[in-house]
LOGUKOL-200755 format. One record per residue (C-alpha): x, y, z; residue in three letters. Coordinates in steps of 0.001 Angstrom, whole numbers, padded with zeros to 6 digits, always signed. Example, Ala and Ser with C-alpha at 12.3 -4.5 7.8 and 13.67 -1.06 7.14 Angstrom:
2
+012300-004500+007800ala +013670-001060+007140ser 
***
This chain:
691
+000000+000000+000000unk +001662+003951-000764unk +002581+005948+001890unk +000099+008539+000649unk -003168+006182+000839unk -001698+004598+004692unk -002012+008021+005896unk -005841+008713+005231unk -006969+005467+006696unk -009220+006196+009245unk -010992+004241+011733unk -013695+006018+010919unk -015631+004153+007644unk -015170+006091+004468unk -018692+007975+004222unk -018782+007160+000386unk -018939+003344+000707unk -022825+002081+000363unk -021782-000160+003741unk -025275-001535+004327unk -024420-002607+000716unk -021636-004250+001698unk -023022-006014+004852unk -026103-007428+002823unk -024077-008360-000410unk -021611-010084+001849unk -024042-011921+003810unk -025576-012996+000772unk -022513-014613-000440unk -021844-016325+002600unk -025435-018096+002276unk -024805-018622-001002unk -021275-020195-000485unk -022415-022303+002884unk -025633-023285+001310unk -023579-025386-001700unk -021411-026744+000231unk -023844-028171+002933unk -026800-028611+000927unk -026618-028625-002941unk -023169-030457-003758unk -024076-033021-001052unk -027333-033406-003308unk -025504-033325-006452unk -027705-030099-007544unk -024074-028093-007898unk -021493-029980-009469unk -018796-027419-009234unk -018539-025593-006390unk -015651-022741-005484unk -016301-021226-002417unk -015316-017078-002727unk -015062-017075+001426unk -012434-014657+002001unk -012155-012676-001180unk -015534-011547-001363unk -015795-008448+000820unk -012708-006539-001617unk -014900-007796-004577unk -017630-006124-003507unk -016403-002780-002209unk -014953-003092-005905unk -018137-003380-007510unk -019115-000202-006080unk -016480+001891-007520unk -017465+000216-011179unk -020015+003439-011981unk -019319+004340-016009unk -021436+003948-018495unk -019407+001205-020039unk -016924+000065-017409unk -016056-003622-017885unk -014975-006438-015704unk -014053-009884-016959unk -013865-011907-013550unk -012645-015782-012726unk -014175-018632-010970unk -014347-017181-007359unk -016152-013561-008376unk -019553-014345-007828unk -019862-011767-004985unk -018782-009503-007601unk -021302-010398-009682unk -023670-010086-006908unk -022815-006511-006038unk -022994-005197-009487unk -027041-006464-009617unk -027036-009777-011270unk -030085-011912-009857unk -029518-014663-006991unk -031909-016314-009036unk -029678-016058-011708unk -026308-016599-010351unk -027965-020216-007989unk -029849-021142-011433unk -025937-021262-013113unk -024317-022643-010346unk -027265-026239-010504unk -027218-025830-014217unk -030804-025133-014619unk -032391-022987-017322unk -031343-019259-017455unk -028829-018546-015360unk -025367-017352-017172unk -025346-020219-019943unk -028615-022393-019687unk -027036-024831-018278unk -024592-025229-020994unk -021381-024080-018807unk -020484-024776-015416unk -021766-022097-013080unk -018548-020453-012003unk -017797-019453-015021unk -019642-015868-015172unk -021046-013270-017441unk -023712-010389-017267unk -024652-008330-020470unk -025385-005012-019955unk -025564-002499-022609unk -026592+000146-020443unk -024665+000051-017354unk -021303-002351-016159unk -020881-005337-018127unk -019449-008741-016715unk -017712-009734-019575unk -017629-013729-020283unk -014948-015159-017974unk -013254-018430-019370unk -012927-021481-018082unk -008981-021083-018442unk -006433-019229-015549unk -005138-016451-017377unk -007690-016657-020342unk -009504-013494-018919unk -006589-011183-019367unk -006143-009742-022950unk -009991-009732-023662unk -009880-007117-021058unk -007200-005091-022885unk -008928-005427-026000unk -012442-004046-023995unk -009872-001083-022678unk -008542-000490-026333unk -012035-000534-027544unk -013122+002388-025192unk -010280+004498-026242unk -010956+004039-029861unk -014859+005044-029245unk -013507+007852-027425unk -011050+008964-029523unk -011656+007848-033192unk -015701+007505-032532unk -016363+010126-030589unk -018003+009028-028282unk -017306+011017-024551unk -019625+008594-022376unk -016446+005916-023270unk -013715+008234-022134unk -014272+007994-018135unk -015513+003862-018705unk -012334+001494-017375unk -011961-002255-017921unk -010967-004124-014838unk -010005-007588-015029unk -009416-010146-011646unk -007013-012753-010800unk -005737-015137-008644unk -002059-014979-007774unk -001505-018110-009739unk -002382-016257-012557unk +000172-014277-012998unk +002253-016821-014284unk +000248-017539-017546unk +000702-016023-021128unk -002545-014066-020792unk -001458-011949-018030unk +001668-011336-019677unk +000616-010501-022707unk -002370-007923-021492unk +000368-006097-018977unk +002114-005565-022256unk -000581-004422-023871unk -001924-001959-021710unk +001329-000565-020562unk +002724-000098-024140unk -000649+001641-025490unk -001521+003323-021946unk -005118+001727-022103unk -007622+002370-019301unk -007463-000941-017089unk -007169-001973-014418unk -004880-005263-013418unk -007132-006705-009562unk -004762-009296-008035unk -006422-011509-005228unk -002987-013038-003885unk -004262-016030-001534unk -001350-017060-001098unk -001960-020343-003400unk -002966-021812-006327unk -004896-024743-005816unk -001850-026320-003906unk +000670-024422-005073unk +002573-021828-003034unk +002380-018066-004954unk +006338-018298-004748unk +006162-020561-007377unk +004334-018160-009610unk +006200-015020-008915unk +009615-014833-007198unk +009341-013755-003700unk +005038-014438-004197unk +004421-010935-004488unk +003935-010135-007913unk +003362-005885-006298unk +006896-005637-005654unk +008246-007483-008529unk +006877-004743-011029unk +008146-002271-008959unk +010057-000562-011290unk +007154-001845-014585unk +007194+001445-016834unk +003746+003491-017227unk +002358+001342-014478unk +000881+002490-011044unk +000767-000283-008079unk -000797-000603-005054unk -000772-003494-002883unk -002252-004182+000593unk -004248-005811+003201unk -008260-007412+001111unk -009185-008301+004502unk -008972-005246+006053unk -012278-002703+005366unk -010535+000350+005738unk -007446-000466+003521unk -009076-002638+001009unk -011867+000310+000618unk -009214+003241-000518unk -006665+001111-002093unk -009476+000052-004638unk -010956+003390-004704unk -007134+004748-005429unk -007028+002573-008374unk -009564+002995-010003unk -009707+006305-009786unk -006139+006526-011047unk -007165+004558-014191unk -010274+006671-014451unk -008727+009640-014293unk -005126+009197-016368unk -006571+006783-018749unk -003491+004795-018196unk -003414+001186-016358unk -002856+000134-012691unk -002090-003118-010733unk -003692-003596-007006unk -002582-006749-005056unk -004393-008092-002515unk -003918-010309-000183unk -006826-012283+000965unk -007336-015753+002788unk -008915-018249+001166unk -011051-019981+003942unk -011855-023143+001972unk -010439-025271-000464unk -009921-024833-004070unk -012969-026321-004751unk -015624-028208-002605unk -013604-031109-003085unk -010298-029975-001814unk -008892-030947+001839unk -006432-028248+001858unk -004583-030842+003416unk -001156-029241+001780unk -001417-026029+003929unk +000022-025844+007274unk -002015-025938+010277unk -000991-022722+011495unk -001578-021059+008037unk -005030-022065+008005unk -005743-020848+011413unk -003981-017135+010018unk -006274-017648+007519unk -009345-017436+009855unk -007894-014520+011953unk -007911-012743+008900unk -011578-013810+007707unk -013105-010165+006790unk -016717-010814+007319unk -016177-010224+011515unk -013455-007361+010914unk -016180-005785+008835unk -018348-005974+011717unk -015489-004257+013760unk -014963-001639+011622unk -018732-000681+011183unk -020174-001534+014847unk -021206+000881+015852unk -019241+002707+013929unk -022215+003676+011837unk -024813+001086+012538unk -025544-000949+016168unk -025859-004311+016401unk -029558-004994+015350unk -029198-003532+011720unk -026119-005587+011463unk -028258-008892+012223unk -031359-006960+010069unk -028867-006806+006891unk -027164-010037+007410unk -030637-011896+008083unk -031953-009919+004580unk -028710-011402+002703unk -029679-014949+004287unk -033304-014757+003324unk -032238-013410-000211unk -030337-016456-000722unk -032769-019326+000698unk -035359-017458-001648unk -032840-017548-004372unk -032475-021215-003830unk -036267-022186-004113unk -036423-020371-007444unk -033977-021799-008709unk -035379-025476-008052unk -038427-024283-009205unk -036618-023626-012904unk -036378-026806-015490unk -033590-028630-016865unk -032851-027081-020242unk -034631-028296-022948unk -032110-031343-024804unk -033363-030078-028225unk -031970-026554-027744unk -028250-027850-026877unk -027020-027209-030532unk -028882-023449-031045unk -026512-020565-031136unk -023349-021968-032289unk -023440-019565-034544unk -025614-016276-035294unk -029368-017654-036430unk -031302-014410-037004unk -032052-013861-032995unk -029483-011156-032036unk -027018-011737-029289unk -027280-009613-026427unk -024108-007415-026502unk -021254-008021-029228unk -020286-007486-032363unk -020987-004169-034262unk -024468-005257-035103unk -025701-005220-031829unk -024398-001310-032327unk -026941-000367-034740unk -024656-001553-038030unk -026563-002203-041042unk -024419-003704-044133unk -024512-002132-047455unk -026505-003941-049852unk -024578-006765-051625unk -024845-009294-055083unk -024026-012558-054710unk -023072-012592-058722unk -019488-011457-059694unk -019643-008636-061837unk -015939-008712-063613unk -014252-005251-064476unk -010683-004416-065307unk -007770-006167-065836unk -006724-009242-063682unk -005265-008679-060168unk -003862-010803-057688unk -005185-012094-054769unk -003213-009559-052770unk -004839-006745-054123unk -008135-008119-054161unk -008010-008340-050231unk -006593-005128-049965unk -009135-003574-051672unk -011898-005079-050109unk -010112-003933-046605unk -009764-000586-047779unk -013631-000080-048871unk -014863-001711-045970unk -012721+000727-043593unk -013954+003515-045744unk -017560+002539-045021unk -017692+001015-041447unk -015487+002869-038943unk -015881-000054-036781unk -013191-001671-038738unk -010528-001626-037176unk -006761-003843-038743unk -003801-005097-036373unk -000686-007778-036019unk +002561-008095-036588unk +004253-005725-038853unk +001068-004807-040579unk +001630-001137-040474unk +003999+001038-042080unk +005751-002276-043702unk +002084-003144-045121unk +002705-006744-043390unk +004700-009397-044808unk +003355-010275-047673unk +001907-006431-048381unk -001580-006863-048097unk -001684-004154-045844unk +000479-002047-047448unk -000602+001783-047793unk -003713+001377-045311unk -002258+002928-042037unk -001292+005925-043944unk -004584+006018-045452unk -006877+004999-042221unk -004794+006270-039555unk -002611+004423-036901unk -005345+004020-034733unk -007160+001728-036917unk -004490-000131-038623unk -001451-000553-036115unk +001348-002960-035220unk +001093-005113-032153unk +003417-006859-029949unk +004751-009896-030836unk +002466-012147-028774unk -000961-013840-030725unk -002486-014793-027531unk -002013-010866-027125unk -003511-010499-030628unk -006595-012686-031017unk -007462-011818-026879unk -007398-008536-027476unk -009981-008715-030549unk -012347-010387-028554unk -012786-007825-026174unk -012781-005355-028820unk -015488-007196-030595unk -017459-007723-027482unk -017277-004188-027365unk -018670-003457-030707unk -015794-003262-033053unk -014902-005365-036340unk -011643-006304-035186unk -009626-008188-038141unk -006440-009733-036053unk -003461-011033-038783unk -001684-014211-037840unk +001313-014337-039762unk +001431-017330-040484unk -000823-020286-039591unk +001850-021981-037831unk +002444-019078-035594unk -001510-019140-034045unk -000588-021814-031627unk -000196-019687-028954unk -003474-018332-029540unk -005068-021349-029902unk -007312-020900-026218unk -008295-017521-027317unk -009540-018926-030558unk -011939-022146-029331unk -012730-018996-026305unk -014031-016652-028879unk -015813-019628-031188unk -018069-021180-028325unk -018575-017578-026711unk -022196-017407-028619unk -022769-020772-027526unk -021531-021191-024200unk -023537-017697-023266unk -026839-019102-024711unk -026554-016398-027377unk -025866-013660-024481unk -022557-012676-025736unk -020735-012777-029135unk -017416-011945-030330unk -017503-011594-034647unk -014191-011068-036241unk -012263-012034-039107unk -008916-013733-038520unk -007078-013096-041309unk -003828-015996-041765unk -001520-016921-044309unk -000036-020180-044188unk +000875-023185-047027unk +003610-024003-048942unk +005254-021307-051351unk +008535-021684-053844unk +009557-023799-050568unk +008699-025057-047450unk +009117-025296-043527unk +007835-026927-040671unk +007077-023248-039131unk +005951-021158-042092unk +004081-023564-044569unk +001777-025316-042741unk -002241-025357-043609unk -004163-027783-040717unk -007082-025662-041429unk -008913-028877-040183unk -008443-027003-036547unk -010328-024789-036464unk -013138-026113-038195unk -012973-028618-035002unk -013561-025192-033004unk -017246-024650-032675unk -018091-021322-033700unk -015912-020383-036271unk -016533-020509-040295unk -013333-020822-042176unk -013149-019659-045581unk -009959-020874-047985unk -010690-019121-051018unk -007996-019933-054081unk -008350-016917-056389unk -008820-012838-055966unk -012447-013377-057086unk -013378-015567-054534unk -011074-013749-052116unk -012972-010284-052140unk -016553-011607-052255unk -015682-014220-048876unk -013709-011145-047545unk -016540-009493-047789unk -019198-011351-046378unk -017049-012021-043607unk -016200-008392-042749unk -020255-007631-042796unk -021310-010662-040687unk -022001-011414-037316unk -019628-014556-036466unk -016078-015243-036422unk -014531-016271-039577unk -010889-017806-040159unk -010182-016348-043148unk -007150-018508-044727unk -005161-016723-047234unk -002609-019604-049326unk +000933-017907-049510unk +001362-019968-053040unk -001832-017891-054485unk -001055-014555-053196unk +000686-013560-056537unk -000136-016985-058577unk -000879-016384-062184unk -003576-019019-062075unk -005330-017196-058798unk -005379-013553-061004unk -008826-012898-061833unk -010717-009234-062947unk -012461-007207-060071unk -016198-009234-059212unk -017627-005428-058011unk -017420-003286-055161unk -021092-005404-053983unk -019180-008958-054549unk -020262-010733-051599unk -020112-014237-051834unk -022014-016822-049962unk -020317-018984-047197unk -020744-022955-047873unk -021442-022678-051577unk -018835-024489-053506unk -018385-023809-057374unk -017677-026179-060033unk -014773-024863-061306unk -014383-028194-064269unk -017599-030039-065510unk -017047-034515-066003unk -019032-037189-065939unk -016449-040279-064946unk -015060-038735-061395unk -015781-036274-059186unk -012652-034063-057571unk -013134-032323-054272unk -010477-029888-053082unk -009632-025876-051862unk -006995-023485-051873unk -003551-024122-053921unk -004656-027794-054908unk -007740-026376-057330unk -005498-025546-060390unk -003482-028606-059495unk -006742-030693-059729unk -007683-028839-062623unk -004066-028868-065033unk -004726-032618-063705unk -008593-033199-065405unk -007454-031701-068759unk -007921-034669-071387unk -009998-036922-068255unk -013236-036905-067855unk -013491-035570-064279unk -015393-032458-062358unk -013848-030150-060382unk -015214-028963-057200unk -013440-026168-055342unk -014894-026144-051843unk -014386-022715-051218unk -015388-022225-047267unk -014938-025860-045495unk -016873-024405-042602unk -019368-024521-043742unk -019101-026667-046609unk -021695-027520-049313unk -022457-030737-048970unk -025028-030912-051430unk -022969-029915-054170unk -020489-032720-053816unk -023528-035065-053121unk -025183-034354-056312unk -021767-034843-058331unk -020796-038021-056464unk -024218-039485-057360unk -023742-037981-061092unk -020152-039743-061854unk -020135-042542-059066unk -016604-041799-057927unk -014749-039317-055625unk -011092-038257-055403unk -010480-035877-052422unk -006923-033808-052982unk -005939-031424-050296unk -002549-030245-049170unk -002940-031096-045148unk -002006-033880-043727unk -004301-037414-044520unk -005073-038563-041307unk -007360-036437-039357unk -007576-034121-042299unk -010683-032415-043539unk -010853-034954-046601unk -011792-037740-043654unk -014079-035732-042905unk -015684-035637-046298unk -015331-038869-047516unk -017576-039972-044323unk -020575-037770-045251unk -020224-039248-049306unk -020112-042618-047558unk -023245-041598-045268unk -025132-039942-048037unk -023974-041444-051171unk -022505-044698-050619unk -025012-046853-053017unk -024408-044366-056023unk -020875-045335-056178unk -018637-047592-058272unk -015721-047218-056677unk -014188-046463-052968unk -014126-042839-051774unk -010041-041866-052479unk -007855-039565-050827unk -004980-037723-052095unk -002747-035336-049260unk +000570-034658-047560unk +001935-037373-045864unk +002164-037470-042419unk +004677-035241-042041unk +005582-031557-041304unk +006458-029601-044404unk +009825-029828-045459unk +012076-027035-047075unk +013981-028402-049952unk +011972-027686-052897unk +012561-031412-054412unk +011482-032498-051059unk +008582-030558-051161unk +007703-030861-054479unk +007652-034756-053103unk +005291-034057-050436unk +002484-032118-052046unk +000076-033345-054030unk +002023-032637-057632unk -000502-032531-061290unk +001102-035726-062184unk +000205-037792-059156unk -003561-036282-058746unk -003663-037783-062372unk -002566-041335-061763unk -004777-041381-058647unk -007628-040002-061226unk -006661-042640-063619unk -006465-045497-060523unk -009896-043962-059605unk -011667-044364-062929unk -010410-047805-063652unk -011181-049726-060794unk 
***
């Protein structure tokens, strides 16, 4: 704690603390916590239970300094008195916890794992079930206010904060890391709330941070204020958290407050705490700030019998809370696969559409114009009209900026848009794709660049965390973006540059993936993805970035083309071959003089299933070609619906034709070895139609 806060603690309670508020929220927790453990996880009507004992009077002082029109907080699994003081339901938060209908998630999530839409007031933001995974969405929230300050206009967003909570354990992970950078580097609004324990799970906090004090270790942290102190004590926890956030409130610039709490239960409901020390325990329960709030407000400011009166009202709350909550169903079975992606009922907050955005009209039918352009400029383009028209738009990674990004497709847009909406990050992608999904939450069209596909592996809990958002919210929250990443093979190859394993992310629910293989195709998926209301992995092939094949003439500033409609780029009668990305004009220099159709899938989530039906059924064959690897790949994938759906039309077995098992390699002959090559999709064509 400063010097400067010590010396105004009082004893005394700071008149501008609502500390009947306090009392009742507190009590309510309590009820809430004791009633789980003795009642409803004995009963098996909560099957995940974290007891908040101990952190939960700091949470809720907190909650009471959380008053701007769009402050944020994303919280972790012991915030529910949080939650509680900022006005979500009992009802609500109960209904979560036994997985009932309502609640947080509909019973689709476990109940400690939070979120509270509120448009018009503080939002919860969706925690994750990950430590650490609540960090950068956070930044990204605080980012987002400064652009609707700055660049929007918008003054109701310049005194809003974003406040994200921790556990000391925390500390450790990639997400914290990567948001401290990202808020100190850009000075964003937010606030870093540390609730140091003393352990995670069973692990001391020395283990996590030298020394266990993560406060003293960032001492010397550039453009960051700290505070630290006693989350126990009233007094002190009430003006250190007051300090902070007023700091970040009124600088604009971020803050770190550690405090120490006890945790007066286990991890969970099933943990001994047989690890901690007798006499650390018993410390624990000295330090247990429900009777030293008592101390520091009786009778202070209230006597005895309002105590009881508040802590009786929190009790009752709860036990009321509680019979509601039985009184709700089990979610209906038949609504478990709704809202894994956007179905015409609007999510509650997230995404620019829940902002009043309203895309330009559109035709599905290229109209060509011009001379031929690669697929470079084609996504360019489309980038640069649809920053022109939606200021929500908003382009960042790696070395996008002044260099234009590493293979140019952003070249010229910062100077033309402005640094605050196209700008270089830091090299982290958890950083990256965590930040866009609290700027989409917050009603932005982020469009985060990978560099290349191999390099989103870091990233990869922020990406499944933004695709089941929609779901795992019962269509509460949503976080639309388009992810744009180059990957694939080009002159050469790598294990770290060249990779494709698109098959990835279409295993992460939520997320369309697009994998266009020429400019035309490029702009009008581009397109629909920039204007829609999901997240979209938008997969650009390194080998058709410039290709001569991939060239095609401008489809029209309207081009907006479908997702999960596949074209037949080659009509045949005798085979039909399925494929995307760099293998189409493979498949198709392969067909010339064979009898075989074409089908470029174009998105493979979705993909059109129909039109590879209906040509399977047609020719009575199938050869699937696709640079990833064969097993596990995508062409599995498809060769299992043709054997569901088509498997008496055909005259031959299904046929795959991919990478080997390996990474790729880097010697072009090696390479060239690897990858499907014209000749070998012809033999297999030839194999195919003879059998």
């Amino acid at each position: 704690m400063s010097i400067a806060i010590r010396k105004t603690l009082q004893n005394t309670p700071d008149a501008s603390v609502d500390w009947p508020a306090v009392v009742r929220t507190l009590a309510l927790s309590r009820a809430l916590d004791d009633m789980e453990e003795t009642r409803l996880v004995p009963e098996r009507n909560v099957l995940y239970q974290f007891s908040a004992r101990g952190h939960d009077m700091a949470q809720i002082l907190l909650a009471q300094t959380l008053t701007g029109r769009h402050d944020a907080v994303c919280g972790y699994y012991r915030s529910r008195p949080l939650l509680l003081a900022l006005g979500v339901d009992p009802v609500e938060a109960l209904s979560s916890s036994m997985g009932r209908a309502g609640g947080y998630s509909d019973g689709r999530d476990i109940g400690v794992v939070f979120n509270h839409p509120n448009p018009h007031g503080v939002t919860a933001l969706p925690m994750c079930g990950g430590v650490g995974a609540q960090y950068t969405p956070t930044a990204g929230w605080a980012q987002a206010l400064r652009y609707h300050a700055e660049t929007l206009g918008s003054a109701e967003h310049g005194r809003s904060v974003a406040v994200v909570l921790g556990g000391d354990g925390s500390v450790a992970s990639n997400g914290f890391w990567a948001a401290l950078m990202i808020a100190t580097t850009q000075r964003l609004p937010m606030l870093f709330y540390v609730e140091d324990n003393g352990y995670g799970i069973s692990v001391p906090s020395v283990f996590n941070t030298p020394g266990g004090d993560i406060a003293a270790n960032l001492a010397s942290w550039q453009g960051l204020e700290i505070l630290s102190g006693d989350g126990a004590d009233p007094a002190e926890a009430a003006a250190l958290t007051a300090a902070a956030v007023a700091h970040v409130r009124d600088t604009r610039g971020p803050a770190l407050l550690r405090l120490t709490v006890p945790r007066l239960q286990g991890h969970s409901f099933q943990d001994t705490q047989a690890y901690k020390p007798q006499e650390f325990v018993a410390e624990e329960w000295r330090r247990d700030p429900l009777p030293r709030l008592k101390d520091h407000l009786v009778p202070a400011i209230m006597d005895e019998a309002e105590w009881d009166r508040l802590s009786a009202d929190g009790a009752a709350t709860a036990e009321a809370a509680r019979e509601a909550a039985e009184r709700r169903p089990t979610p209906d079975p038949e609504s478990v696969t709704r809202h894994v992606f956007f179905e015409g009922e609007m999510q509650g907050m997230g995404g620019m559409h829940t902002q009043g955005y309203v895309a330009p009209p559109s035709d599905d039918q290229p109209r060509p114009e011009g001379q031929r352009i690669n697929m470079v400029t084609a996504i360019r383009r489309v980038l640069d009209q649809e920053m022109a028209l939606n200021p929500r738009v908003v382009l960042f990674g790696e070395d996008v900026g002044p260099k234009g990004g590493v293979h140019a497709v952003t070249l010229g847009l910062q100077e033309k848009h402005g640094a605050a909406r196209v700008f270089d990050t830091s090299l982290s992608e958890e950083g990256i794709v965590g930040r866009a999904v609290g700027m989409a939450v917050a009603g932005l069209m982020p469009v985060p660049e990978i560099q290349f596909r191999k390099y989103a592996e870091p990233a990869t809990e922020q990406i499944n965390d933004c695709g089941t958002m929609r779901w795992r919210t019962a269509n509460r929250f949503a976080a639309p973006m388009v992810l744009r990443m180059p990957g694939g093979f080009f002159k050469c190859g790598d294990p770290w540059h060249s990779q494709t394993n698109e098959v990835a992310f279409i295993h992460n629910p939520g997320w369309k993936v697009a994998v266009p293989s020429n400019a035309e195709d490029a702009a009008g998926l581009l397109r629909t993805a920039l204007r829609g209301n999901d997240p979209v992995v938008f997969f650009e092939h390194r080998a058709m970035l410039d290709h001569v094949w991939a060239r095609r003439q401008w489809p029209g500033d309207d081009y907006a083309l479908p997702f999960g409609k596949a074209r037949i780029t080659r009509a045949g009668s005798k085979a039909t071959v399925v494929t995307w990305g760099a293998m189409v004009p493979r498949c198709e220099e392969a067909a010339e003089g064979r009898d075989a159709e074409v089908i470029d899938l174009r998105t493979l989530m979705p993909w059109d299933q129909d039109t590879v039906l209906a040509s399977v059924r047609r020719t009575g064959r199938c050869l699937i070609v696709h640079e990833d690897l064969q097993t596990a790949g995508f062409g599995a994938e498809i060769a299992a619906r043709i054997a569901d759906g088509a498997f008496m039309d055909l005259d031959a077995p299904v046929m795959r034709l991919t990478m080997p098992d390996i990474p790729s390699p880097h010697n072009p002959v090696l390479l060239d070895h690897a990858v499907p090559s014209v000749g070998r999709i012809g033999t297999k064509l030839d194999e195919l139609v003879g059998f």
